[in-house]
Structure formats: C-alpha cells, structure tokens
KOLGU-817298 format. One record per atom (N, C-alpha, C, O): residue number from 0; residue in one letter; chain; atom name; x, y, z. Coordinates in steps of 0.001 Angstrom, whole numbers. Atoms other than C-alpha are relative to their C-alpha. Last residue first. Layout:
REM residues N
@i=NUM aa=A ch=A at=CA u=X v=Y w=Z
...
***
This chain:
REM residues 110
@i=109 aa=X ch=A at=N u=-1476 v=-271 w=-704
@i=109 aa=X ch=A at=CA u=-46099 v=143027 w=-14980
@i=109 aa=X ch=A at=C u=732 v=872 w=-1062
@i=109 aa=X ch=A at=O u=1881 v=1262 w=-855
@i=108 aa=X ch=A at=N u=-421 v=-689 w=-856
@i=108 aa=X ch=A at=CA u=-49603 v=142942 w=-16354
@i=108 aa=X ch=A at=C u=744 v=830 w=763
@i=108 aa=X ch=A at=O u=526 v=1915 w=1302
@i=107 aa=X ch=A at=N u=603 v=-1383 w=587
@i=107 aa=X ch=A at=CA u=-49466 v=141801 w=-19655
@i=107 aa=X ch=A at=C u=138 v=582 w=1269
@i=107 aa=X ch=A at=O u=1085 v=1368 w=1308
@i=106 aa=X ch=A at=N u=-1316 v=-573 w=641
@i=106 aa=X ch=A at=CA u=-47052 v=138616 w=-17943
@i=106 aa=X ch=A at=C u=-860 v=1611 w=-365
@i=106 aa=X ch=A at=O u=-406 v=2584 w=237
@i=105 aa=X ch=A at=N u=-1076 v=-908 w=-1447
@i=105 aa=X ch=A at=CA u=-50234 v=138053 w=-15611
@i=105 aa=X ch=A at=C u=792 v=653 w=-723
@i=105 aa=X ch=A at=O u=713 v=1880 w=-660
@i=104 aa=X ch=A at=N u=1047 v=-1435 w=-496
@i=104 aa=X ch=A at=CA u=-52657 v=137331 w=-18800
@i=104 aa=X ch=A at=C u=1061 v=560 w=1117
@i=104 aa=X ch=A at=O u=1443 v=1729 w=1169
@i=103 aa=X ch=A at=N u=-77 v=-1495 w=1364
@i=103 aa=X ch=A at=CA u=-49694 v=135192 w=-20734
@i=103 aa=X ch=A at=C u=-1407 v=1193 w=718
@i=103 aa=X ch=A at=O u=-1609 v=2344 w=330
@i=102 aa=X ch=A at=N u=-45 v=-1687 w=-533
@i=102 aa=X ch=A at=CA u=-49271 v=133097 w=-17829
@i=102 aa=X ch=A at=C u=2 v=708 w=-996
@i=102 aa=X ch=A at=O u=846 v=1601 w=-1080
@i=101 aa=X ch=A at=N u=380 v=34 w=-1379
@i=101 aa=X ch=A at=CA u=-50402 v=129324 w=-18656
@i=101 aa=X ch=A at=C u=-33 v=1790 w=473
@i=101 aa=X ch=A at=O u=-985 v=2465 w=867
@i=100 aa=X ch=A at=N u=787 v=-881 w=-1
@i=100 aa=X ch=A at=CA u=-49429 v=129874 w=-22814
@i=100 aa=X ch=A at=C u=-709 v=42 w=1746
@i=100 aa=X ch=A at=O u=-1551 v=939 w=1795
@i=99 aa=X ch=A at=N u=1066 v=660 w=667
@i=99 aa=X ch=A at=CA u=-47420 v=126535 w=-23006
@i=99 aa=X ch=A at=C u=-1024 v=1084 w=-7
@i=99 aa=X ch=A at=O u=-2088 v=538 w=-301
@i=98 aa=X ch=A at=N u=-579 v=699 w=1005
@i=98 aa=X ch=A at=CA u=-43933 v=128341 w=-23341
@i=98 aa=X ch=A at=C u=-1796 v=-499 w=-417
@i=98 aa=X ch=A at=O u=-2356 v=-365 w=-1505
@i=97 aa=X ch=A at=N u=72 v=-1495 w=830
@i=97 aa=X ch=A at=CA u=-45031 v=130655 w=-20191
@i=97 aa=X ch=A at=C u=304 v=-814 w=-1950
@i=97 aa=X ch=A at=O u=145 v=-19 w=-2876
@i=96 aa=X ch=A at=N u=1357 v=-449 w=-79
@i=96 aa=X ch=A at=CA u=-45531 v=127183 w=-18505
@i=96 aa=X ch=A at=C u=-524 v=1251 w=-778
@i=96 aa=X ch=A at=O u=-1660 v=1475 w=-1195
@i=95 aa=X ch=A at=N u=997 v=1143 w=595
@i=95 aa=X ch=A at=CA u=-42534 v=125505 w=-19301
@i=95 aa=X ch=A at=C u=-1239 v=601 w=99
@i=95 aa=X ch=A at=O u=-1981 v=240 w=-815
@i=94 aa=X ch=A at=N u=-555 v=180 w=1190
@i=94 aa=X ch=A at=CA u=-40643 v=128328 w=-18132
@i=94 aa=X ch=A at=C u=-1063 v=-956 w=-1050
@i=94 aa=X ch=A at=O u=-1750 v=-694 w=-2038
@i=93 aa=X ch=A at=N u=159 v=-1155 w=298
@i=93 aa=X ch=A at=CA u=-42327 v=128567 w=-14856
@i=93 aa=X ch=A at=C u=150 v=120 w=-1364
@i=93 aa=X ch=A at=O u=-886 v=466 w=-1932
@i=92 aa=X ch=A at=N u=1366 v=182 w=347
@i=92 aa=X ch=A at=CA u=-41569 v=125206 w=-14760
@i=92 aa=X ch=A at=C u=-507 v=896 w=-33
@i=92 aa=X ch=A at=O u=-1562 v=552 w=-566
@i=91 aa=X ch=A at=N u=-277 v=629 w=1616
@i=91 aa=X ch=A at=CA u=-37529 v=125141 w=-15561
@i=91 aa=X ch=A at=C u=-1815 v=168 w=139
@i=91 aa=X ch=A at=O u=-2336 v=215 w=-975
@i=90 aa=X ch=A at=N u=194 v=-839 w=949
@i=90 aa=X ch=A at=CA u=-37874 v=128267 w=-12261
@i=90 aa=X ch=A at=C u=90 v=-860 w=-1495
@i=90 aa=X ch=A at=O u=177 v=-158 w=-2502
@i=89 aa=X ch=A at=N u=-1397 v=90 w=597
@i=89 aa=X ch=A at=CA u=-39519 v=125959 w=-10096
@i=89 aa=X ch=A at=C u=551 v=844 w=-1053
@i=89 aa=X ch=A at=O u=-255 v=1044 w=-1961
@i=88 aa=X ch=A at=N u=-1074 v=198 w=893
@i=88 aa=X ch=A at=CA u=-42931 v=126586 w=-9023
@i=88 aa=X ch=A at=C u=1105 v=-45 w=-82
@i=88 aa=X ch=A at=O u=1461 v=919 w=595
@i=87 aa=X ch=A at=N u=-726 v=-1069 w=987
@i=87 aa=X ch=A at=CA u=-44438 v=126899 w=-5637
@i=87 aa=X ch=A at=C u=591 v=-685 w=-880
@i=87 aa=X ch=A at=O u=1232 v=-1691 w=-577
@i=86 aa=X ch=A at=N u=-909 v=626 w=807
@i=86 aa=X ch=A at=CA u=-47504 v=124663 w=-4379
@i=86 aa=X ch=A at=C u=854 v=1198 w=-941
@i=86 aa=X ch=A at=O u=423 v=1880 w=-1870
@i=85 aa=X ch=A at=N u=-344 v=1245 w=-381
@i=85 aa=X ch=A at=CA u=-50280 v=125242 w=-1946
@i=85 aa=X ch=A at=C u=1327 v=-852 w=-626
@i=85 aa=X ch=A at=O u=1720 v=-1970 w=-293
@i=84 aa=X ch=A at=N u=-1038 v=456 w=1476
@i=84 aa=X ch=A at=CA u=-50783 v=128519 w=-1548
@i=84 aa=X ch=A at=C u=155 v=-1422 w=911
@i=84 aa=X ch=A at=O u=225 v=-1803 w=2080
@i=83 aa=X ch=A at=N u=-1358 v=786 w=-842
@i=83 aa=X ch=A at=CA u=-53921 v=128932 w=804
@i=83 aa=X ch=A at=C u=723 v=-328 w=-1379
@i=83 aa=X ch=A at=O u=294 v=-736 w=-2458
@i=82 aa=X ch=A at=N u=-658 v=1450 w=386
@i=82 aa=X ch=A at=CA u=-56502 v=131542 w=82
@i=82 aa=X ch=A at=C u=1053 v=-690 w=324
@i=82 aa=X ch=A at=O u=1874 v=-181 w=1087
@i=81 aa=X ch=A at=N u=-1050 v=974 w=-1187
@i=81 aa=X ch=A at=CA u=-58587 v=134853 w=1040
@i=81 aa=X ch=A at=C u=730 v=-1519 w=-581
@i=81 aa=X ch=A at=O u=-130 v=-2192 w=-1149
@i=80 aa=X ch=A at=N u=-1354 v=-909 w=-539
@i=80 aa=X ch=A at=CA u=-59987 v=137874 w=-1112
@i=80 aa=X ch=A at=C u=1037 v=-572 w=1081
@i=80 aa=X ch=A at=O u=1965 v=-82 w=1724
@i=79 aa=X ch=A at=N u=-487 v=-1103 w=592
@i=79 aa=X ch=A at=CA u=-62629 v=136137 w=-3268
@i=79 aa=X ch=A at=C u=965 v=936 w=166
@i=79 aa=X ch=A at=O u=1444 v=1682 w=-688
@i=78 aa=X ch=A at=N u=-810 v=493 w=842
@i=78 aa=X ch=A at=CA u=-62522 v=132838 w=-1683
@i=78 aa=X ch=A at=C u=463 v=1152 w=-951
@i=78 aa=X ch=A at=O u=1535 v=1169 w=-1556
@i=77 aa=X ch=A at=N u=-850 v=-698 w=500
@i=77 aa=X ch=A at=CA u=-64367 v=134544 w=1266
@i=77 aa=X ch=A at=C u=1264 v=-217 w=-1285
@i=77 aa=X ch=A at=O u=2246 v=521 w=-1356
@i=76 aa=X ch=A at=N u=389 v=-1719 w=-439
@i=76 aa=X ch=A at=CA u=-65848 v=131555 w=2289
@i=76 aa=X ch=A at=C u=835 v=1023 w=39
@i=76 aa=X ch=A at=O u=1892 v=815 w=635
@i=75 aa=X ch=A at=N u=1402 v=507 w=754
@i=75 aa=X ch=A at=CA u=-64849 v=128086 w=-8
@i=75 aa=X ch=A at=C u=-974 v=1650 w=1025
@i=75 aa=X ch=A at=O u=-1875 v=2332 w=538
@i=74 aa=X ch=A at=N u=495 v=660 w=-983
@i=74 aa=X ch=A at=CA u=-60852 v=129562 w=157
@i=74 aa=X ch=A at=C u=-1569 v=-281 w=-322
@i=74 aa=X ch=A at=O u=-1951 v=111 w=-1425
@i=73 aa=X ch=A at=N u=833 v=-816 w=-534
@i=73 aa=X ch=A at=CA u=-59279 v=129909 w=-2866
@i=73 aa=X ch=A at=C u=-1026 v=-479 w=1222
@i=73 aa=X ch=A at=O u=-1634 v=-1549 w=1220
@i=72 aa=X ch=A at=N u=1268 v=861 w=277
@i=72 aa=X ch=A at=CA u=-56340 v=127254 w=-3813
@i=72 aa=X ch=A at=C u=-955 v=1001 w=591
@i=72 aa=X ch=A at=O u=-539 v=1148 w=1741
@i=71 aa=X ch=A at=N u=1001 v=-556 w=-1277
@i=71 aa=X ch=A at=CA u=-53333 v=129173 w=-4705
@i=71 aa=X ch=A at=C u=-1110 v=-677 w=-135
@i=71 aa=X ch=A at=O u=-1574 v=-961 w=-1239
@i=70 aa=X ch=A at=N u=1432 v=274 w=588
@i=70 aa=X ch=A at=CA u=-50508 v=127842 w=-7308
@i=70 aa=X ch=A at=C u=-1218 v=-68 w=1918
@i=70 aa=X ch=A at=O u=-1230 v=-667 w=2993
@i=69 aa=X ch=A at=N u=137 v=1110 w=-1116
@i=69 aa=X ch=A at=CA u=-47281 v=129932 w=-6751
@i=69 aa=X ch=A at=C u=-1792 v=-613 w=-813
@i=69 aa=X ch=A at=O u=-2544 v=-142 w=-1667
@i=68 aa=X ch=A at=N u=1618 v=931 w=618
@i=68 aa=X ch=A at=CA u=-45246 v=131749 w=-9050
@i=68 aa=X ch=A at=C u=-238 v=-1071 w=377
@i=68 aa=X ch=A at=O u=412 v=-2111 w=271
@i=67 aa=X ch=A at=N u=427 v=939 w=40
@i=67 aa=X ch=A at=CA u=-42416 v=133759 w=-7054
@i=67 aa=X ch=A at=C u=-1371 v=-383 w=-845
@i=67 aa=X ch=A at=O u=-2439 v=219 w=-736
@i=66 aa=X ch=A at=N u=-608 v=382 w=1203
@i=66 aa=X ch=A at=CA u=-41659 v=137210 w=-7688
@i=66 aa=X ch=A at=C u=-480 v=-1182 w=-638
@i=66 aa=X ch=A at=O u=-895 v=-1281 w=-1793
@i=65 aa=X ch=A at=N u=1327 v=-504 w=749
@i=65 aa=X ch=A at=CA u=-41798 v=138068 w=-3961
@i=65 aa=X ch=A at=C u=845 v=-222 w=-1991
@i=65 aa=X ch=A at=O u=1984 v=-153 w=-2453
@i=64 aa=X ch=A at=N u=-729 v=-1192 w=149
@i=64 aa=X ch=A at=CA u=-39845 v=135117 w=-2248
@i=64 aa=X ch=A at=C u=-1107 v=1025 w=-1129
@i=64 aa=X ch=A at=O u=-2020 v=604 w=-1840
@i=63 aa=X ch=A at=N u=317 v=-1057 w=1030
@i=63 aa=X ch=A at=CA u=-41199 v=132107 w=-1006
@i=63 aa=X ch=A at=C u=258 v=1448 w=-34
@i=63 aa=X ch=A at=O u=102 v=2173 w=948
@i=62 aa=X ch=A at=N u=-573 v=-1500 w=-406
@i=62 aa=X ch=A at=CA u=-40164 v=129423 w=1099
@i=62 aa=X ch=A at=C u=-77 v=566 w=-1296
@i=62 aa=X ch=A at=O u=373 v=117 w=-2350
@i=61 aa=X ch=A at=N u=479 v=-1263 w=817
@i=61 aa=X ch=A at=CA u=-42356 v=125917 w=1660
@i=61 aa=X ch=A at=C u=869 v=1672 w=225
@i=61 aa=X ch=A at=O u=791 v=2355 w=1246
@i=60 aa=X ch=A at=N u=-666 v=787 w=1669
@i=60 aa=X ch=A at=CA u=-40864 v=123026 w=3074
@i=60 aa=X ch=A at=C u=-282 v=1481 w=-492
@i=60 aa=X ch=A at=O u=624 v=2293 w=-678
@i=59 aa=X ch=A at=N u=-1266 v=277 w=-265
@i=59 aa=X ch=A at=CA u=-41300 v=124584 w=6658
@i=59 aa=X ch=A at=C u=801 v=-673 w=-1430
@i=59 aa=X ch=A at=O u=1966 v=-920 w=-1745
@i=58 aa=X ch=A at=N u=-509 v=-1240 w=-523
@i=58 aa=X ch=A at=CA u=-44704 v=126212 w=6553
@i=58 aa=X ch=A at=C u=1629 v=-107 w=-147
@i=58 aa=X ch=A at=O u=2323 v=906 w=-237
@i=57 aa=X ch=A at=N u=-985 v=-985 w=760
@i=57 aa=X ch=A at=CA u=-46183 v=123708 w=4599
@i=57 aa=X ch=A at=C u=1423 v=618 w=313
@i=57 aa=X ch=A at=O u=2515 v=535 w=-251
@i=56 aa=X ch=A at=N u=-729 v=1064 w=37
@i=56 aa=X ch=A at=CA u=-47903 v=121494 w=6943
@i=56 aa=X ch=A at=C u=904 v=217 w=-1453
@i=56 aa=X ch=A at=O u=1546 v=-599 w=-2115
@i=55 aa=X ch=A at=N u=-825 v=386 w=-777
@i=55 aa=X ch=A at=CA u=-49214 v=125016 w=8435
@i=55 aa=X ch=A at=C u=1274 v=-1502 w=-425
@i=55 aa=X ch=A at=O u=2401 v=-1626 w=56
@i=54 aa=X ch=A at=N u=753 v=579 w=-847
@i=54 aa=X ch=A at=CA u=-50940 v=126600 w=5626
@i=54 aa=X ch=A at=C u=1517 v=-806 w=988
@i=54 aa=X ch=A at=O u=2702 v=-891 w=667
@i=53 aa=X ch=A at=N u=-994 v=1353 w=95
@i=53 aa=X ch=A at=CA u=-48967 v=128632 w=3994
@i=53 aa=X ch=A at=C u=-754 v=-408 w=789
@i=53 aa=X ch=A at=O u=-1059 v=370 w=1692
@i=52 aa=X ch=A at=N u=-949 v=192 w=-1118
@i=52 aa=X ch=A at=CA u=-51168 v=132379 w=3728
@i=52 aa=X ch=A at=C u=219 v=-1675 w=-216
@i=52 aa=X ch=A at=O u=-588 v=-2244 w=-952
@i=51 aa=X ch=A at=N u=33 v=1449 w=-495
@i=51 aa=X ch=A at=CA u=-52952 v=133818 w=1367
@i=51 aa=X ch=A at=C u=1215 v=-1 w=773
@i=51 aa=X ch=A at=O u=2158 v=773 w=931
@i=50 aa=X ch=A at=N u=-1474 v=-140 w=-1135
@i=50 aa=X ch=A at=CA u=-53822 v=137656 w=870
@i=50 aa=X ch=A at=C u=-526 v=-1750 w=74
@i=50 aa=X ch=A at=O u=-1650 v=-2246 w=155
@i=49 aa=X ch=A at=N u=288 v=851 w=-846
@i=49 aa=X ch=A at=CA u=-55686 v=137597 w=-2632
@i=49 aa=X ch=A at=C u=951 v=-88 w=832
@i=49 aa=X ch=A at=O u=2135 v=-166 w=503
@i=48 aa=X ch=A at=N u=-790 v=-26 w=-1167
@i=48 aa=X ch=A at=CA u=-55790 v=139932 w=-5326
@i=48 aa=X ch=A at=C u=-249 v=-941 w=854
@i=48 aa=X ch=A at=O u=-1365 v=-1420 w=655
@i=47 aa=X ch=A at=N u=209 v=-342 w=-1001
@i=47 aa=X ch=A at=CA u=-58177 v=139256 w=-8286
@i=47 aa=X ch=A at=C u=1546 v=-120 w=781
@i=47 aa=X ch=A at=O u=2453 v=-856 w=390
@i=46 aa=X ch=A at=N u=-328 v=-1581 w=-293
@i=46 aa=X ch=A at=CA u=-57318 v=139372 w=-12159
@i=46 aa=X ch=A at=C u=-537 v=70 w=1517
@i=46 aa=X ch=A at=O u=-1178 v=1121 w=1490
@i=45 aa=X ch=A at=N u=1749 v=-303 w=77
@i=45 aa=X ch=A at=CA u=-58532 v=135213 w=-12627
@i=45 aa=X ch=A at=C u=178 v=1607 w=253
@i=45 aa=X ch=A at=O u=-902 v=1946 w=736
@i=44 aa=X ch=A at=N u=-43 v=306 w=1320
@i=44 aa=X ch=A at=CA u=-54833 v=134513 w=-12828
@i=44 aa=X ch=A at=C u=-1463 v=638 w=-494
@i=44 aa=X ch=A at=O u=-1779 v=1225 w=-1530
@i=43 aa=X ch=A at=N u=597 v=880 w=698
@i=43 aa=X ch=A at=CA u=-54257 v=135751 w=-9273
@i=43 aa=X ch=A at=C u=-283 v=213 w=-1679
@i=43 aa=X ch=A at=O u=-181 v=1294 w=-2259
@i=42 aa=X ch=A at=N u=931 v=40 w=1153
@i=42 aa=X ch=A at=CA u=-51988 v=138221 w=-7574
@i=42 aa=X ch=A at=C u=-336 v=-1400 w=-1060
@i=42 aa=X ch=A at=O u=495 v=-2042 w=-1702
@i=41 aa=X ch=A at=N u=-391 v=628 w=1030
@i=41 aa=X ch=A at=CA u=-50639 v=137201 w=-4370
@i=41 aa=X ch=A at=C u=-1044 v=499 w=-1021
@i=41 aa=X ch=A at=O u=-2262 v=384 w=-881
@i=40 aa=X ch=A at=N u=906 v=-560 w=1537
@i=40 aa=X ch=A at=CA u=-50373 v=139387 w=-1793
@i=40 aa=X ch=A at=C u=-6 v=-837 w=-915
@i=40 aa=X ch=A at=O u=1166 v=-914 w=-1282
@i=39 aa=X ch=A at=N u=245 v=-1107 w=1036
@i=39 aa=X ch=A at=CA u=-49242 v=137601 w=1601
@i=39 aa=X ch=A at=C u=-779 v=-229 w=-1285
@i=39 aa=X ch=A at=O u=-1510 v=-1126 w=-1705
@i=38 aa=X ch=A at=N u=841 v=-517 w=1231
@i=38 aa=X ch=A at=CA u=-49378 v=135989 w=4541
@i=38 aa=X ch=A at=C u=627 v=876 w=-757
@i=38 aa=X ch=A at=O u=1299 v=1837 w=-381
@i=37 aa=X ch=A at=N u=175 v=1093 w=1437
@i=37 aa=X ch=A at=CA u=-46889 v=133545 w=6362
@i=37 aa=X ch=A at=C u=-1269 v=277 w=-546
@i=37 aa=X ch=A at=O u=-2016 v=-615 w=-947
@i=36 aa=X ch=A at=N u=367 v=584 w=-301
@i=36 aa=X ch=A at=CA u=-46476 v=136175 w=9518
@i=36 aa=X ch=A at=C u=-1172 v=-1325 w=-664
@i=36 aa=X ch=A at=O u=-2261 v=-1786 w=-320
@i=35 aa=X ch=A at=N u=-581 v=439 w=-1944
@i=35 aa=X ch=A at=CA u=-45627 v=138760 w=7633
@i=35 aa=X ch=A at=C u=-928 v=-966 w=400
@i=35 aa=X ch=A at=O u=-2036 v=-1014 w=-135
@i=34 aa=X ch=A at=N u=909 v=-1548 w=-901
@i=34 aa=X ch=A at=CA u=-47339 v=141198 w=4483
@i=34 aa=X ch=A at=C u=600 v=-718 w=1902
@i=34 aa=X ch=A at=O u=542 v=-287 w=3054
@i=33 aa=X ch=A at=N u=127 v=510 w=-1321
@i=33 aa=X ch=A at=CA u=-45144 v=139648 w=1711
@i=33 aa=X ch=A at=C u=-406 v=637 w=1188
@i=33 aa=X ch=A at=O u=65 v=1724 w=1525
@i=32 aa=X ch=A at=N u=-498 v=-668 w=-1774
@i=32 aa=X ch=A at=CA u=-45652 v=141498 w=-826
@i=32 aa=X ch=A at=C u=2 v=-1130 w=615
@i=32 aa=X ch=A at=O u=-899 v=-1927 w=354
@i=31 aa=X ch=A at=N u=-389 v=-1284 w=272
@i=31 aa=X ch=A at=CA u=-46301 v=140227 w=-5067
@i=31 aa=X ch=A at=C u=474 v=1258 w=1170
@i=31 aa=X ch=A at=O u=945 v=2373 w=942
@i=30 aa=X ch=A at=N u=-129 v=-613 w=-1353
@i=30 aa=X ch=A at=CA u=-46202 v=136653 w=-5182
@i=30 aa=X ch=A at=C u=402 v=1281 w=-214
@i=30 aa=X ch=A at=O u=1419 v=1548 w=-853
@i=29 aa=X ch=A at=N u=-1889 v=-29 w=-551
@i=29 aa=X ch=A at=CA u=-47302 v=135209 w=-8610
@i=29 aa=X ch=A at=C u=-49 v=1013 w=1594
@i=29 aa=X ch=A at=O u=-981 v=1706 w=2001
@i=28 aa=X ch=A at=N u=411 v=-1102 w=-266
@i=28 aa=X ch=A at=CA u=-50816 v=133414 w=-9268
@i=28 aa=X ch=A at=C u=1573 v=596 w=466
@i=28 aa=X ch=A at=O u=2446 v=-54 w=1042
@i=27 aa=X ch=A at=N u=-1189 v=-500 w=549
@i=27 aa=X ch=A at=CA u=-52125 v=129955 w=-11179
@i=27 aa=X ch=A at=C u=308 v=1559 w=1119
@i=27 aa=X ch=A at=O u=-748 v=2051 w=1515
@i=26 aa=X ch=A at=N u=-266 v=-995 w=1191
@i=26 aa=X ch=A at=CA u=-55766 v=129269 w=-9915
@i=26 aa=X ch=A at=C u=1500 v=627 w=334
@i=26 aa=X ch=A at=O u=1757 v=1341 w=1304
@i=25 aa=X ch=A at=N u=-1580 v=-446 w=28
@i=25 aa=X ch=A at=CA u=-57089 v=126007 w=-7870
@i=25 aa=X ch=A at=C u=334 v=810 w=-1382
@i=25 aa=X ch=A at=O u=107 v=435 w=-2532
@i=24 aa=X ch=A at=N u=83 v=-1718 w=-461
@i=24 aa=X ch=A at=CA u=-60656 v=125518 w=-8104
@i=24 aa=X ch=A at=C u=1339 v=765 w=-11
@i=24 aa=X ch=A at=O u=1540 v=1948 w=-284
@i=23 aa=X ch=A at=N u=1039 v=-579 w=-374
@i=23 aa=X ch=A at=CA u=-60943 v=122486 w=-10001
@i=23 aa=X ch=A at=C u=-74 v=1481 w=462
@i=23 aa=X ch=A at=O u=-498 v=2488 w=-105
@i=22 aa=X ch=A at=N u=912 v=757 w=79
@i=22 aa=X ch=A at=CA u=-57346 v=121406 w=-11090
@i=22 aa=X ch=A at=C u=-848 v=771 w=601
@i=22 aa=X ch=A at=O u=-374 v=1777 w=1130
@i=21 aa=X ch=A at=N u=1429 v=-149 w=-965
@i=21 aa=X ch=A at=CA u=-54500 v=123924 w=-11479
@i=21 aa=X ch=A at=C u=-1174 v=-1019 w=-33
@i=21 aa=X ch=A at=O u=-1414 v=-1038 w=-1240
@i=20 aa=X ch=A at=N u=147 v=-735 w=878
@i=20 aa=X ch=A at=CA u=-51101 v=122138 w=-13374
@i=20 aa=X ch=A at=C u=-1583 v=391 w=1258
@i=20 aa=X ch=A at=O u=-2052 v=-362 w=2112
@i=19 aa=X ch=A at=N u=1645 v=398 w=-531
@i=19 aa=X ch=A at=CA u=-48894 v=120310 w=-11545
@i=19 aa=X ch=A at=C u=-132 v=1362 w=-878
@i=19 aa=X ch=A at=O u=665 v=2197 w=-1307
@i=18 aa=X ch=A at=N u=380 v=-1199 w=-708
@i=18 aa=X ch=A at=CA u=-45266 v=120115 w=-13940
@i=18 aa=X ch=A at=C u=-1234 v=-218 w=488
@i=18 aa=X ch=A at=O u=-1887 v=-1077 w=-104
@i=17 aa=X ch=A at=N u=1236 v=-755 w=-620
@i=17 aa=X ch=A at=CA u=-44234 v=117016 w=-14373
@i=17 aa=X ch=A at=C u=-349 v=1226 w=301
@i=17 aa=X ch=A at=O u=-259 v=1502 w=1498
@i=16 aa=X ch=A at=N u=489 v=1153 w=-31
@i=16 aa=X ch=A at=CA u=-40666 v=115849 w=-15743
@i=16 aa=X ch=A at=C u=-1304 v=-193 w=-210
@i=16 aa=X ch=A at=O u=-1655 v=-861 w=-1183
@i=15 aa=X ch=A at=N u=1031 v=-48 w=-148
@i=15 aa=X ch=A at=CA u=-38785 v=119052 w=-16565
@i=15 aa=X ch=A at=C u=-999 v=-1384 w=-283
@i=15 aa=X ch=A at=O u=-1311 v=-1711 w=-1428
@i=14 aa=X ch=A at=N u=1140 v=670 w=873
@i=14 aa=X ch=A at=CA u=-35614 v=118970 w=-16817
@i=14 aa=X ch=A at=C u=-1171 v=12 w=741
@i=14 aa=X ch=A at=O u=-1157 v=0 w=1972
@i=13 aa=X ch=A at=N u=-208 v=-516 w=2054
@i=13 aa=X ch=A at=CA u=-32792 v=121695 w=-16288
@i=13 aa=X ch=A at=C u=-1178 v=-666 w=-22
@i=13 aa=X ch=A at=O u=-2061 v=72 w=-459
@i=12 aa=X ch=A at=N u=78 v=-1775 w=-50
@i=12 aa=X ch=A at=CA u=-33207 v=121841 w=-11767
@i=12 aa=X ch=A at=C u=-379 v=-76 w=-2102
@i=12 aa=X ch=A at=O u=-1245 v=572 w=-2690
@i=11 aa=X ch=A at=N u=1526 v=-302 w=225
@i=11 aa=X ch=A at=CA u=-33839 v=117819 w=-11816
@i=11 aa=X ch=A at=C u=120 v=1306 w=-629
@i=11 aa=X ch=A at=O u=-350 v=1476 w=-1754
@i=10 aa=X ch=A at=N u=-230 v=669 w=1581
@i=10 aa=X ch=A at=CA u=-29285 v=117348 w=-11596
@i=10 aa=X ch=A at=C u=-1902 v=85 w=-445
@i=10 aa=X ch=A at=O u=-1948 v=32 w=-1674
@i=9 aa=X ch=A at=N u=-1415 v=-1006 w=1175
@i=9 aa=X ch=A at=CA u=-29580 v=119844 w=-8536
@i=9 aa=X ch=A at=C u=-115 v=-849 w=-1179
@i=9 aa=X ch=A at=O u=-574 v=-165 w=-2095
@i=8 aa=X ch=A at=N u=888 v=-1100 w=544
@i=8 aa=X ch=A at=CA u=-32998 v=117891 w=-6953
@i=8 aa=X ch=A at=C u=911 v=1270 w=-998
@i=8 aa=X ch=A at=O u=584 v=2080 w=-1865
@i=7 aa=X ch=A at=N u=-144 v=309 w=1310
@i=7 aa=X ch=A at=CA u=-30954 v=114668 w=-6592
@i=7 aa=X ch=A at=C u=-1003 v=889 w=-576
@i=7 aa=X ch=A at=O u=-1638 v=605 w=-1591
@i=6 aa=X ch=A at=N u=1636 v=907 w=518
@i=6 aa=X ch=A at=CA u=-30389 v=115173 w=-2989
@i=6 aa=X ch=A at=C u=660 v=475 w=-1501
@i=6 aa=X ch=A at=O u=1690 v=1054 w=-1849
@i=5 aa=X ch=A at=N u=497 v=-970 w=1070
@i=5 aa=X ch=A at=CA u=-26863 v=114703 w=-2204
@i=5 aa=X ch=A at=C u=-1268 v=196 w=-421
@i=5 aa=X ch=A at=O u=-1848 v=-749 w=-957
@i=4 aa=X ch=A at=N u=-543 v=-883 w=1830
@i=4 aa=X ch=A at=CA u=-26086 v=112196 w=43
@i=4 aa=X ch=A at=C u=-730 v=471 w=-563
@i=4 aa=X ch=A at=O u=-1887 v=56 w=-632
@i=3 aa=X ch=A at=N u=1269 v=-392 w=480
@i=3 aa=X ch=A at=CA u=-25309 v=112377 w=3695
@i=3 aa=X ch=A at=C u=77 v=155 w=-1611
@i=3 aa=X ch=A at=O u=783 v=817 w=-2371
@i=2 aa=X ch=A at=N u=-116 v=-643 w=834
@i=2 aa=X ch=A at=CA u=-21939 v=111131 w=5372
@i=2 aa=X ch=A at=C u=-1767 v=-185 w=-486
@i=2 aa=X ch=A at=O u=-2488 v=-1136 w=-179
@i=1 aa=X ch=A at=N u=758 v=401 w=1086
@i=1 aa=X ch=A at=CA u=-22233 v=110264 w=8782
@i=1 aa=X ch=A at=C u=-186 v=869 w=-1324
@i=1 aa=X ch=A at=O u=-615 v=2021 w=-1264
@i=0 aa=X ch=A at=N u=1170 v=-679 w=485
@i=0 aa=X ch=A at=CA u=-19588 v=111586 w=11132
@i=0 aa=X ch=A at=C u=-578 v=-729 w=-1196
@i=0 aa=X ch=A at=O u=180 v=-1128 w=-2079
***
C-alpha cells in the first residue's frame, strides 16, 4: 500500500498567513439554517438574509455547518435575497477578523 502524506493544513490551523477579505460586491455573513439541498440562511453583514447555495465546483471541498462564517457573493438579479458562498473561514481567521473589527455588526446581533 502507498503511503500518503499528511496535508500540512494541521500545522496552518494556529497561523494565520492570508486571510481573503470581501472585494467589490462580496459581503462577510455567518450560516444560520441549513434549508437542504446546498441552500441555506445566511445572515449578511449589510443586515439582509440571504438563501445561498454552493455553487457546484464547490460542492465537494466545501462543508458547512450552522455557525459557520462564510463570504457570500450576491447574485446580479435578486442579489437582495439570493447568493453563492464562495469561501468559508477557518476558525484562526474568524479570530483574526473579530480582532480587526470585520464582525462587530453581526456579533451585536447574536
């Protein structure tokens, strides 16, 4: 049997290299239901709701749990109540982010 090695994402988990940060339309947002069939609730930074869903070349890297802080890109029709996550946080970047002021409107929320 072929031995396999390790990814090198366990010794990453403490440091923080890069975090992505929202560009143009893209808005900050944490997972709040999962509604099935790779939609759900996500509350946004901008105070709107939004059912998004994983786009397909996702679907399989991508696993999210409610809680999660994801970064959602709004769609260009209906952007107000529809969107695609495109990128979940880590919990050292979450961290990093509440540190640089990023979620301080959601945190009031929760």
């Amino acid at each position: 049997m072929a031995k396999y090695k390790k990814s090198s994402r366990k010794t990453l988990e403490g440091e923080v290299f890069r975090v992505r940060l929202p560009r143009g339309r893209e808005v900050l947002g944490i997972l709040e239901r999962r509604l099935g069939a790779n939609h759900m609730l996500i509350r946004c930074l901008d105070g709107k709701s939004r059912i998004c869903r994983v786009p397909g070349r996702l679907k399989r890297r991508l696993w999210l749990r409610e809680g999660n802080v994801v970064l959602v890109e709004p769609w260009e029709l209906g952007g107000n109540e529809k969107g695609d996550i495109i990128w979940k946080y880590r919990p050292n970047e979450v961290e990093w982010l509440r540190k640089k002021g990023f979620l301080k409107t959601i945190e009031k929320e929760f």
